[in-house]
C-alpha positions in Angstrom: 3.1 -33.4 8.3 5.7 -32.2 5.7 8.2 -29.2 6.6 7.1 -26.2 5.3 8.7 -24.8 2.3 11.4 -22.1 2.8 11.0 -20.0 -0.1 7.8 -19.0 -2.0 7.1 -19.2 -5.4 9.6 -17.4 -7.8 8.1 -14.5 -9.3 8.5 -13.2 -13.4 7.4 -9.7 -12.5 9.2 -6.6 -10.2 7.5 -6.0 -6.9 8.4 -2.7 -7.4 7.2 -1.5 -10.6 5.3 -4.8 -11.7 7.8 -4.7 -14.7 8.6 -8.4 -16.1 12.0 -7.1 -17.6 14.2 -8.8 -15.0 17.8 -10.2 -14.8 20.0 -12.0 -12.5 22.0 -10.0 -10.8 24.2 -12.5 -8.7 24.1 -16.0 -6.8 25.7 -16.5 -3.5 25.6 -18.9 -1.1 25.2 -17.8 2.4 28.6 -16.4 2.8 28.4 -15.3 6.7 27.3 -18.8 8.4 28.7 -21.0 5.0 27.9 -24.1 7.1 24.3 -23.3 5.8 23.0 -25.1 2.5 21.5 -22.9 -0.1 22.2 -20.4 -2.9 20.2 -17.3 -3.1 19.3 -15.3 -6.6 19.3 -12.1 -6.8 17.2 -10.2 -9.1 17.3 -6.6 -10.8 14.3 -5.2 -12.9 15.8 -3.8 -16.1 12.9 -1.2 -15.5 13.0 0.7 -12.3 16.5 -1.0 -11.1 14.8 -2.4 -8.1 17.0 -5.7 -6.9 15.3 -8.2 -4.5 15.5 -11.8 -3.8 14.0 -14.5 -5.8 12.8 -16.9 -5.2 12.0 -15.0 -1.7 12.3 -16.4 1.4 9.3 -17.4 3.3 9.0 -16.2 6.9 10.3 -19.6 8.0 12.9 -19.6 5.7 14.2 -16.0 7.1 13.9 -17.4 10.7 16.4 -20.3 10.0 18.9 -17.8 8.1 18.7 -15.9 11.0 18.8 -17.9 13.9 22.4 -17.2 14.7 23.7 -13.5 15.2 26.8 -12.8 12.8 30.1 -14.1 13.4 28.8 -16.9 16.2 29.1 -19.3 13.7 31.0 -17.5 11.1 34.7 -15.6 11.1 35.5 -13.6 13.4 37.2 -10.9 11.4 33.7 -10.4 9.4 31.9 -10.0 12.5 34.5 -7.2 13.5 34.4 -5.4 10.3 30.8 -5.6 10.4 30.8 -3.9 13.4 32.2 -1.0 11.8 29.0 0.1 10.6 27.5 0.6 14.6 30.3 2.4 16.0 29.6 4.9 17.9 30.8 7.9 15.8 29.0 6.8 12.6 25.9 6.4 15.0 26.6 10.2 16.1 26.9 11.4 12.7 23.4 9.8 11.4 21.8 12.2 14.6 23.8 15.2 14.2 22.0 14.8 10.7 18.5 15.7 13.0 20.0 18.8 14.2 19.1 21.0 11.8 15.4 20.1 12.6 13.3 21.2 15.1 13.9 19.2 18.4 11.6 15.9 18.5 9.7 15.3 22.0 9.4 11.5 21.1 11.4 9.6 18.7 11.4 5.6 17.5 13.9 3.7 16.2 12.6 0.8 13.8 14.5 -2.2 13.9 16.7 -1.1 17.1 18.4 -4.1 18.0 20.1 -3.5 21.5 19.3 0.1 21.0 22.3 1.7 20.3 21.4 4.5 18.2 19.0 5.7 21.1 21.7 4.9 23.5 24.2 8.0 21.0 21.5 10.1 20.2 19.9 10.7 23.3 23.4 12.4 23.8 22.4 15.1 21.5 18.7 15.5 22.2 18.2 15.7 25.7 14.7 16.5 26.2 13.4 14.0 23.6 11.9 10.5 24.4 13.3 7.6 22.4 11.4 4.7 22.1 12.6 0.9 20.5 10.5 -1.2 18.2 12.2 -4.8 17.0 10.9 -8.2 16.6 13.5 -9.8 19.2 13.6 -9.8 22.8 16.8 -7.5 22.4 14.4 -4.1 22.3 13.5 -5.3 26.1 16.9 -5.8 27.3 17.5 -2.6 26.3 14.6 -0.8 27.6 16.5 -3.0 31.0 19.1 -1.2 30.1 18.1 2.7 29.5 18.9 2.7 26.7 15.1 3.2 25.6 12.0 4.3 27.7 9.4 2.0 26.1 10.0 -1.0 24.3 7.7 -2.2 21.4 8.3 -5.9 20.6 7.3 -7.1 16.8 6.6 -6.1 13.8 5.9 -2.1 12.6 3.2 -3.3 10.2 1.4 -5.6 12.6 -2.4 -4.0 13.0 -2.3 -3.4 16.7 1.0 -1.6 16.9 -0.1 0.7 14.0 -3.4 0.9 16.0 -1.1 1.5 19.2 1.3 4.1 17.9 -1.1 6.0 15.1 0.6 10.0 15.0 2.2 9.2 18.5 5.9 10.1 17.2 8.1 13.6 16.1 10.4 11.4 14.2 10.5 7.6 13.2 14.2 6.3 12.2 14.8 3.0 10.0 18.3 2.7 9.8 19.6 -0.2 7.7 16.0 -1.6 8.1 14.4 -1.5 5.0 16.1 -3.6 3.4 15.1 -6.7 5.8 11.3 -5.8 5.4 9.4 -8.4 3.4 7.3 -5.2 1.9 9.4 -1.9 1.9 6.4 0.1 0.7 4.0 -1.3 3.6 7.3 -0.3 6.2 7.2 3.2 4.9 3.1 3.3 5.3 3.6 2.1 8.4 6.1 4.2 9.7 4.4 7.5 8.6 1.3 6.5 10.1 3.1 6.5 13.7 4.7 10.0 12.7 2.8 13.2 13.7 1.8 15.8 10.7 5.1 17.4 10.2 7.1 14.7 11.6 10.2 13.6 10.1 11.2 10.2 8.5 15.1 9.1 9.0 15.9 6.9 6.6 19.3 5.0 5.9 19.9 1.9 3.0 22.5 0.1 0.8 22.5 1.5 -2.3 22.6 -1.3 -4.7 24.1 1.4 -7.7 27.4 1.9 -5.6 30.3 1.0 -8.1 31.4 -1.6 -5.3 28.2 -3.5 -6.1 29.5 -4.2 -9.2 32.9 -4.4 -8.4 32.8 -7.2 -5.6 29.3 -8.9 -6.5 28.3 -11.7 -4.3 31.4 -10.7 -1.5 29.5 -7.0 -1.7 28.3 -7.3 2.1 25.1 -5.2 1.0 23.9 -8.0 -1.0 23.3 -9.7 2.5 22.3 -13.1 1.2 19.6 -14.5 2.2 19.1 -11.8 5.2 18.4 -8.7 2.2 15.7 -9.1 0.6 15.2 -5.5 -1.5 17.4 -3.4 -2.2 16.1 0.4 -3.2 17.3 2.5 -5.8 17.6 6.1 -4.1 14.8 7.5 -6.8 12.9 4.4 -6.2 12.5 5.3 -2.4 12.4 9.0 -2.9 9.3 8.9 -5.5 7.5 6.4 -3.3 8.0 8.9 -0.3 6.7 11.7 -2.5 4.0 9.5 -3.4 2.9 8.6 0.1 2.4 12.6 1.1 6.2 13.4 2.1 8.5 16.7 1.4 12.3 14.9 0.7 14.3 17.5 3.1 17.8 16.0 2.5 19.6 13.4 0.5 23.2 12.1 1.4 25.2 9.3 0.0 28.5 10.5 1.3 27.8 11.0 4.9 25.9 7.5 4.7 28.8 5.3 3.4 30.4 2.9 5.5 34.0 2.1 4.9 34.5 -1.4 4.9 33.7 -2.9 1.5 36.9 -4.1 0.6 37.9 -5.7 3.9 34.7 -7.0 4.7 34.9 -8.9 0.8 38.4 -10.1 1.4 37.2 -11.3 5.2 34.1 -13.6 3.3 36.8 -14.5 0.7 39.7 -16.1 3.6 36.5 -17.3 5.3 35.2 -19.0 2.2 38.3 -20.6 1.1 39.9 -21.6 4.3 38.5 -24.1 5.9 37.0 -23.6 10.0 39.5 -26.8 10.2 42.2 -24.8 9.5 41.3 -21.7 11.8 44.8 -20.6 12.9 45.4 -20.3 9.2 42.2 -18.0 9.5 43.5 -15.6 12.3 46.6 -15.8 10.6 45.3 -13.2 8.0 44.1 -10.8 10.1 46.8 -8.5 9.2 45.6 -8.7 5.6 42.2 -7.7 6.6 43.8 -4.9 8.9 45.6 -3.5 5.5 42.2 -3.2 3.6 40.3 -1.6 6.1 43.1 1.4 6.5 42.3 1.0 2.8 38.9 1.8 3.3 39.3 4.5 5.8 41.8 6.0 3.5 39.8 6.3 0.1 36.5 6.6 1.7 36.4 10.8 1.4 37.4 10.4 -2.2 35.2 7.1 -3.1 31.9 7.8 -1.5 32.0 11.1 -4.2 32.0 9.6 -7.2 29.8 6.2 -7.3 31.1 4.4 -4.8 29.2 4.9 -1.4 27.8 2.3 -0.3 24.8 3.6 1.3 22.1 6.4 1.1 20.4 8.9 3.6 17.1 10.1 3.1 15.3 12.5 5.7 11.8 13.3 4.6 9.1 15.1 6.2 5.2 14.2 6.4 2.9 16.7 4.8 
């Protein structure tokens, strides 16, 4: 039997907005695990500014890209600096974002991982049940762990969870999520299905119009390649939301950013050109890397106001 293919068809309209006015936006190899052949296009619909990958992946195709966690293969400064963006405090911020809200009695996090948004936020909202939902066997070990009470293993859209969960939640979170999803649009159907009327949506993305985008192209560590396969314009996502029966309640790029764009691009960069032969070489920049960061940190109150955050927040609630 031959293998099956990795990437379906490339396609010369927008899944967005169905527009046919497309560009190439960038082509990048698989910068994280480079030992992995391949390069990935990334288009952008001259349209609606959607950007997605095309040819896409296939299901198979995403399953060998994503075999190995980051930085088990790859450097081990990009694995730290892409840890950065689960710290704890950045975590606590996205909840503290909640409080203004009424306080949820049950609460999912899509895409959990280990769970360690649940594990911060259940900090902040005692009395509220947080639940997991992931395709790995991670969401278990954390329900193991306490970190959630139930643990719901696959994917949002599948037919029985929907069935399973229908109007069971206060609030449904997708943080850094969305942009993973082979459909956003079915996600977001998905997700407010499971809410309650009058629940609230938590929504966090890259924003593919952050100046750094442009600035860093492929080394951008939002364009993800192969592992992103849409990235959303924030009007994109906020008419769609609208459109599906929701009330936006707040938008925030600047509490959203992470600060580690121009370490995490000089990390891939060392990686890239320095070869795993070499490693003490590798380790031998890490003071570089440590510079850019404080770089980050530093400019990050001033850059993240005008065009340069590299992420969006978007709480909406379900009519």
């Amino acid at each position: 039997m031959p293998p099956r293919p990795i990437h379906e068809p490339r396609r010369d309209d927008c899944p967005w907005c169905g527009s046919r006015r497309l560009r190439t936006r960038l082509r990048a190899p698989d910068l994280l695990h480079h030992h992995k052949p391949g390069t990935f296009v990334v288009d952008q619909c001259r349209d609606c500014a959607h950007v997605f990958q095309n040819p896409r992946l296939t299901a198979e195709g995403l399953a060998l890209y994503q075999r190995h966690p980051v930085g088990e293969h790859g450097h081990d400064l990009t694995a730290r600096i892409l840890a950065t963006g689960t710290r704890r405090r950045r975590l606590r911020a996205t909840a503290r974002a909640m409080l203004r809200l009424p306080e949820p009695e049950s609460w999912l996090d899509v895409g959990t991982g280990h769970a360690h948004f649940p594990e911060v936020a259940k900090k902040l909202f005692v009395y509220t049940s947080f639940d997991g939902l992931d395709p790995t066997a991670r969401v278990e070990r954390a329900r193991e762990a306490g970190r959630v009470e139930e643990a719901h293993r696959g994917h949002l859209t599948h037919p029985a969870i929907v069935a399973r969960l229908r109007a069971r939640y206060d609030v449904v979170s997708m943080l850094h999520h969305l942009e993973h999803s082979l459909d956003p649009r079915e996600e977001i159907r998905a997700a407010l299905t499971v809410l309650r009327p009058g629940g609230h949506l938590l929504v966090e993305v890259p924003d593919p119009r952050s100046a750094f985008a442009a600035l860093l192209g492929k080394w951008w560590v939002p364009h993800g390649q192969p592992r992103h396969l849409h990235l959303m314009p924030l009007a994109n996502l906020r008419t769609e939301l609208e459109t599906q029966g929701c009330t936006i309640v707040t938008v925030d790029r600047q509490a959203a950013h992470i600060p580690y764009d121009l370490a995490a691009a000089l990390s891939l960069t060392l990686a890239r050109s320095i070869p795993p032969t070499r490693r003490p070489l590798l380790r031998a920049t890490a003071p570089l890397v440590t510079a850019a960061s404080a770089l980050d940190h530093t400019l990050s109150p001033v850059l993240s106001r005008i065009g340069f955050a590299n992420a969006y927040r978007v709480i909406a609630r379900r009519n």
